[in-house]
C-alpha positions as CSV (number, residue, x, y, z in Angstrom):
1,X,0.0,0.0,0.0
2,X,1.2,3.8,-0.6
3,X,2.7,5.0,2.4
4,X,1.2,8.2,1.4
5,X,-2.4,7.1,1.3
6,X,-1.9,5.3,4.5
7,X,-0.3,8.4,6.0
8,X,-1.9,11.3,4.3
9,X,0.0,14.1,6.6
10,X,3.1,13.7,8.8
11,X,3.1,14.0,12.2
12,X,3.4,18.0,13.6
13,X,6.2,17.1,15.5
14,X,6.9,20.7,16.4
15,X,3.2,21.6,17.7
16,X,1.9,18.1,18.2
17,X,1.1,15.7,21.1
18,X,0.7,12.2,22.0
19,X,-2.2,11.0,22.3
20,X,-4.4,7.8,23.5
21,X,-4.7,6.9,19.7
22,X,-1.2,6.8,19.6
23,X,-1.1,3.7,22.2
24,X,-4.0,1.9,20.1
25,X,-3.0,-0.4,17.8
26,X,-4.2,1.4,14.7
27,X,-3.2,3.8,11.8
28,X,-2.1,6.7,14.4
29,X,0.3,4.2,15.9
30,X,1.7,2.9,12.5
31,X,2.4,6.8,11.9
32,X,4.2,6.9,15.2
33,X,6.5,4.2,15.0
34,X,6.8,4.8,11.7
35,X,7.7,8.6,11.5
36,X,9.3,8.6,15.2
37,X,11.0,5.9,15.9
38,X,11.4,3.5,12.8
39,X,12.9,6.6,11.3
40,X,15.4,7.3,13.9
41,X,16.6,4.3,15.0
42,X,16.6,2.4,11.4
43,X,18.9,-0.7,10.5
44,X,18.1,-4.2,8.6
45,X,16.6,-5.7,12.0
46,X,14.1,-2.8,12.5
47,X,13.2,-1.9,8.7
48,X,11.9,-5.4,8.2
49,X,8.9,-4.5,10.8
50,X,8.9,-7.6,13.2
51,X,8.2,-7.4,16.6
52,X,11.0,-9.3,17.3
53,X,14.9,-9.4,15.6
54,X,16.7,-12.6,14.8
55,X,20.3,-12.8,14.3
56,X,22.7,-15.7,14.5
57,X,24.5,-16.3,17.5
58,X,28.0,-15.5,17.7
59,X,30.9,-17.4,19.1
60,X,31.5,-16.6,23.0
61,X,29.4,-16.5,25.9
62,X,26.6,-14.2,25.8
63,X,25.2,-11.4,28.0
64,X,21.2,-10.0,28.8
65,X,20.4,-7.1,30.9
66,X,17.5,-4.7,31.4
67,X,17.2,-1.9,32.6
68,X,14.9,1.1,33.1
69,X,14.8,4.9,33.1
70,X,12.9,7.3,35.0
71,X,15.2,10.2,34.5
72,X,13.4,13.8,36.2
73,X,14.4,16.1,34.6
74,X,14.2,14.7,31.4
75,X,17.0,16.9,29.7
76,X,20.0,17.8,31.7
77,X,23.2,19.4,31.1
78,X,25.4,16.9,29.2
79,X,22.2,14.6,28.3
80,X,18.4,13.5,28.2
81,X,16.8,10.4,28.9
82,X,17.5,9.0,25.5
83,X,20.9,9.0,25.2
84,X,21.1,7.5,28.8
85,X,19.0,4.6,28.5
86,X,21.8,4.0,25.6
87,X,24.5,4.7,27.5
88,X,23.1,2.9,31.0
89,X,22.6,-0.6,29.3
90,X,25.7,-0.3,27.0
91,X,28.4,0.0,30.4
92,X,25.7,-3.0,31.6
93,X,26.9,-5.1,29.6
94,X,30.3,-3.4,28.7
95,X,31.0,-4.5,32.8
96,X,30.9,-8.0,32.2
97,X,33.7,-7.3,30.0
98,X,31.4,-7.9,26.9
99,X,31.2,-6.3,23.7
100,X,27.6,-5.0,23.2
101,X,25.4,-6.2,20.2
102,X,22.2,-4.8,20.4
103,X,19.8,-2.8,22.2
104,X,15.8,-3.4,22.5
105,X,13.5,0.1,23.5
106,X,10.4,0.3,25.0
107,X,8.9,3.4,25.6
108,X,5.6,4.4,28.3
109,X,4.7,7.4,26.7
110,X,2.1,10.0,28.7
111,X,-0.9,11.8,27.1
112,X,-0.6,14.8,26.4
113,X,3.4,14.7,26.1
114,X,4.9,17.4,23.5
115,X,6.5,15.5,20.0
116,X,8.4,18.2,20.1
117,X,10.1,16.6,23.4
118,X,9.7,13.3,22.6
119,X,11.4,13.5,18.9
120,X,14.2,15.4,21.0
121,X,14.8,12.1,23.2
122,X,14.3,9.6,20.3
123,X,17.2,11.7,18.1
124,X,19.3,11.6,21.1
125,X,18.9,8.5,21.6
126,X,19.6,7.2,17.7
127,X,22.5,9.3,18.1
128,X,23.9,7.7,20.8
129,X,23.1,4.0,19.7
130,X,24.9,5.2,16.5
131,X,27.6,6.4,17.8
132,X,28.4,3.5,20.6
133,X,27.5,1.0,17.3
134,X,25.0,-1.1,19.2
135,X,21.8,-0.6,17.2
136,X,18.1,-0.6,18.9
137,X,17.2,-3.4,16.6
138,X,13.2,-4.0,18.1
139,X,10.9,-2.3,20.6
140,X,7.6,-1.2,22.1
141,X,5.1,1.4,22.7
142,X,2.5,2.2,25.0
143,X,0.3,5.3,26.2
144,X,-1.3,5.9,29.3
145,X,-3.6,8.6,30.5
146,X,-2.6,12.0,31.5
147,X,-1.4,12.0,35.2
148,X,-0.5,8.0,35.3
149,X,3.0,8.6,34.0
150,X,5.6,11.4,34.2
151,X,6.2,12.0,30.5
152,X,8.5,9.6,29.2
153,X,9.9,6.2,31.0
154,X,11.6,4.0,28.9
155,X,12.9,0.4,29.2
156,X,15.7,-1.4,27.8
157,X,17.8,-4.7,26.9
158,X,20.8,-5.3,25.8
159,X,22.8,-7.9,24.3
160,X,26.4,-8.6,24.7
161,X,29.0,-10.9,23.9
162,X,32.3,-11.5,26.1
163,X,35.3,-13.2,24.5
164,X,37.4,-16.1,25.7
165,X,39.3,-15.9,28.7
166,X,37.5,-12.7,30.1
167,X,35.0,-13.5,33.4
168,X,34.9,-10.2,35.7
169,X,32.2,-10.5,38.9
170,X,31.6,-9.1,41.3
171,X,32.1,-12.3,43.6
172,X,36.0,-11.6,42.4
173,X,37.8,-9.3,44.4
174,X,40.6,-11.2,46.5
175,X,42.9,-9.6,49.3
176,X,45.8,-7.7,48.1
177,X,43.6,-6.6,44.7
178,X,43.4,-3.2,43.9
179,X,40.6,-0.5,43.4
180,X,40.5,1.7,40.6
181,X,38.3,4.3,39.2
182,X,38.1,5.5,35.8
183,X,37.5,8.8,36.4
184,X,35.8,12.0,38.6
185,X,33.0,10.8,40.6
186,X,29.6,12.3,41.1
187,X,29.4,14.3,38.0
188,X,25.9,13.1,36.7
189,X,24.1,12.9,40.1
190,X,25.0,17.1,41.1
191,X,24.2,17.8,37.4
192,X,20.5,16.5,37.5
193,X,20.6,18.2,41.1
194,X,21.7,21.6,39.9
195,X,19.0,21.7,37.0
196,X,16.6,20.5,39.1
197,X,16.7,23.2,41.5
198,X,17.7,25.3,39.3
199,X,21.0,25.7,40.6
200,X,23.7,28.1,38.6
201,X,27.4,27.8,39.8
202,X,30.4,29.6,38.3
203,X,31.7,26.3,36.4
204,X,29.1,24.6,34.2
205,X,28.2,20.9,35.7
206,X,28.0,18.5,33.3
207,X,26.5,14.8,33.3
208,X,29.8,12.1,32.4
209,X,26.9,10.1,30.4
210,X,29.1,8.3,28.2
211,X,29.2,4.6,26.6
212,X,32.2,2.6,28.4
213,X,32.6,-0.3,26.2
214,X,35.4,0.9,24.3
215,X,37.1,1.6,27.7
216,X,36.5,-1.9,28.7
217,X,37.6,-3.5,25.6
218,X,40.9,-1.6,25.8
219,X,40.7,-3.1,29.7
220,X,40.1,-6.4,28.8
221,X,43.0,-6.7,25.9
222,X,45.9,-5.2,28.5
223,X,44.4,-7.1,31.4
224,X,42.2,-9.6,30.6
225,X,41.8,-10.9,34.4
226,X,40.3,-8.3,35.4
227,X,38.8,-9.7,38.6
228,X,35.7,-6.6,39.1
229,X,34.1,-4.0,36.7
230,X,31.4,-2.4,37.7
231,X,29.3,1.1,37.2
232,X,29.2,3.0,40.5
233,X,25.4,4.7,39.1
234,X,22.6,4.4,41.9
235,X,23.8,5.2,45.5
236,X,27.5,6.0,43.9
237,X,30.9,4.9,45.0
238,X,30.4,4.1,48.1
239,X,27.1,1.9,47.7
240,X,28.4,0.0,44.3
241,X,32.0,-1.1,46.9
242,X,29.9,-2.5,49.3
243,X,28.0,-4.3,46.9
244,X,31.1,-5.8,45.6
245,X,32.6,-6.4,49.3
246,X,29.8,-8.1,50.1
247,X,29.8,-10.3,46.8
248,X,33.0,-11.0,47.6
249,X,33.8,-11.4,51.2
250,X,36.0,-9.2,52.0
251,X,36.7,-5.5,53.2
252,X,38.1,-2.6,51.5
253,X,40.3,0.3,52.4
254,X,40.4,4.1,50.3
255,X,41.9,7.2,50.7
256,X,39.4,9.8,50.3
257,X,42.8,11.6,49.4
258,X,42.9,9.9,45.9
259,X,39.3,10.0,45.3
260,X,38.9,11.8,41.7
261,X,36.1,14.9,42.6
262,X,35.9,17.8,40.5
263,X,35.9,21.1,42.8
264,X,33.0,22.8,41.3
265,X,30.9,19.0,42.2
266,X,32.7,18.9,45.7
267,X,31.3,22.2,46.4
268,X,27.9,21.8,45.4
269,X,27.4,18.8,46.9
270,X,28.9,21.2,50.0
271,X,25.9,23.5,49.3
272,X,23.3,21.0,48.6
273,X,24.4,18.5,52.0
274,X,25.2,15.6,49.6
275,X,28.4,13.4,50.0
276,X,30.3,12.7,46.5
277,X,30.7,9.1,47.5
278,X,27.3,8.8,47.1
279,X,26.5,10.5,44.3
280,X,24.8,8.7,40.7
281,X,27.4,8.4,37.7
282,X,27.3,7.3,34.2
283,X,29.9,7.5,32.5
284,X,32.2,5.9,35.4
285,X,33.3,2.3,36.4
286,X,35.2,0.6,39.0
287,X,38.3,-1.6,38.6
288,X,39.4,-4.4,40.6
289,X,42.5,-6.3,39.8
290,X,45.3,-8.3,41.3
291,X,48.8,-6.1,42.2
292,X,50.7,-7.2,39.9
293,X,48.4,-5.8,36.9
294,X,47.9,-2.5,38.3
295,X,49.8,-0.2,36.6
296,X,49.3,-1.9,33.2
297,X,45.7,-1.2,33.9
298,X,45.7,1.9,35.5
299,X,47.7,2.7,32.2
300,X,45.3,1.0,29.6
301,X,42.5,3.1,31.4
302,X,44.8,6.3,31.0
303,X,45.0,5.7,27.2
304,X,41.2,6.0,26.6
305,X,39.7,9.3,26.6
306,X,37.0,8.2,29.2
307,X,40.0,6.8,31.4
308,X,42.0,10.0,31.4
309,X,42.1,11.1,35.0
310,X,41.9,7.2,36.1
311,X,43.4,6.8,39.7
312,X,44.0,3.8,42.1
313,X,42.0,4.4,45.2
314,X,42.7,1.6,47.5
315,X,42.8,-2.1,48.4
316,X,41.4,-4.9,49.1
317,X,41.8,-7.2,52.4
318,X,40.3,-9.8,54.5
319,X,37.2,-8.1,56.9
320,X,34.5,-10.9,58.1
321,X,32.2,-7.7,58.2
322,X,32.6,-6.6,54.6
323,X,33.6,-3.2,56.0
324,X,34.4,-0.5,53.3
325,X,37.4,1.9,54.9
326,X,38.4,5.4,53.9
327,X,41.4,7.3,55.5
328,X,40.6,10.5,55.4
329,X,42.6,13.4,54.2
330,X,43.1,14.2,57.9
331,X,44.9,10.8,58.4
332,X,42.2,9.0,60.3
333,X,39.6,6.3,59.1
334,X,36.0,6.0,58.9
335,X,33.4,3.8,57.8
336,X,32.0,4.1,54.5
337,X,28.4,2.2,55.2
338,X,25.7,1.8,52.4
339,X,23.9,4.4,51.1
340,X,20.6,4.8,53.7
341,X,17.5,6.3,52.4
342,X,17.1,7.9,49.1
343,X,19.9,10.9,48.9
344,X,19.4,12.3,45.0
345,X,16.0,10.6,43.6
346,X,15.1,9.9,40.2
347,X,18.4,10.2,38.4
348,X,18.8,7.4,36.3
């Protein structure tokens, strides 16, 4: 059938809205898949207009996770909600050392929403699947009523595959390993803050939303036991170690000293009564590896533009408690306990 029959005017994606007959089943939902997201996110799985993708396995063992976003605001400084949800469920599966294959979409949309906002996030979002080369190769999407959703929420899969010889868990980390970071910490979390309350400091803020698997595969080939990878998101540094000591067995000791924080994030986490440690990233991971391969990762991570200002921020040791450690910069120690509560809400 013509398409321009079908179709007889294009969306008004500058004045337009979403509506219940866009969550229907019929001709106004064609148009939106069609003209929104088919258009965006097109490749040789989604142009043949399944509601599934097939593709052949390849060689390796193979990675699934899902994940969902609930981002408020919806645009931030250095990102929106679409180019996170790529970037989220890439470093997913990018920390199981895998190489990611493909990504799946679903998207609750809310009546009412602007096109104009959501062709913003689904653009963002092609851009960023484009650029990490993992495309969105099938999806979904619903409508609910005005007032049962917030917008946009959108869900998503990946599909990975990690390559002989490389097994990082989070059950891994041994006495003696060490702890690296690949970067400044907190970033994302004060960003989404700041804009929130719309919060102006001298020094922009900027979300480190960024795709890691390039990092990691860079990783992997200089050390490919690494024992721990893992993205220090939700409930930050401090929250993502004890989930790993406590996978593990063992304690941990930092020095809050060789913590990577920019200033301008240190002091508005000052302002706002956060602490940096626990503060949301995305564009960050965490390291564990035996001594001996240290330096040549501390120096693969180095060589990567997302690993530039890479540090190694403590040890590993035996703790029956699972205790995470810091010595402070005044030369003491304290605990560095879970995050309790809900400290920054609805940034990922």
């Amino acid at each position: 059938m013509d398409s321009g029959r079908l179709f007889p005017r294009k969306l008004d994606r500058a004045r337009g809205s979403v509506d219940m007959s866009h969550g229907s089943g019929g001709k106004a939902m064609a148009q939106l898949v069609r003209e929104m997201f088919a258009a965006a996110f097109a490749n040789p799985f989604l142009d043949q207009g399944n509601d599934q993708a097939a593709f052949d396995p390849p060689a390796g063992r193979m990675v699934v996770t899902t994940d969902g976003f609930v981002v408020s605001p919806l645009f931030f400084p250095g990102g929106d909600i679409g180019s996170l949800a790529v970037h989220g469920t890439v470093n997913d599966v990018a920390m199981a050392g895998a190489r990611p294959l493909y990504l799946t979409a679903g998207f609750i949309l809310e009546e009412g929403f602007p096109l104009a906002d959501l062709g913003r996030i689904v653009d963002a979002m092609a851009a960023a699947a484009r650029a990490a080369g993992v495309p969105i190769v099938t999806g979904d999407t619903k409508v609910v009523e005005r007032g049962k959703g917030d917008g946009v929420f959108i869900t998503t899969t990946g599909l990975g595959v990690v390559p002989d010889g490389v097994a990082p868990s989070g059950d891994r980390a041994r006495p003696g390993d060490v702890v690296l970071v690949n970067g400044t910490m907190g970033d994302h979390g004060v960003a989404i803050m700041s804009t929130r309350e719309n919060l102006a400091f001298d020094t922009a803020i900027v979300s480190d939303s960024a795709a890691l698997h390039t990092l990691v595969a860079g990783m992997v080939a200089a050390v490919p036991d690494v024992h721990v990878l893992r993205d220090p998101t939700r409930g930050g540094l401090a929250t993502t170690l004890n989930e790993i000591a406590h996978q593990s067995g063992v304690g941990m000791l930092i020095r809050e000293a060789d913590i990577p924080v920019r200033n301008e994030v240190a002091a508005a986490c000052e302002l706002l009564g956060l602490d940096p440690l626990y503060v949301a990233n995305e564009g960050k991971l965490i390291a564990v590896c035996a001594p001996e391969e240290a330096d040549r990762l501390l120096a693969a991570m180095r060589a990567h533009p997302l690993g530039r200002d890479a540090a190694v921020i403590g040890t590993v040791h035996e703790d029956p408690h699972h205790f995470i450690q810091m010595e402070t910069r005044f030369g003491g120690r304290r605990i560095v306990d879970w995050l309790s509560g809900e400290q920054l809400p609805r940034i990922c």
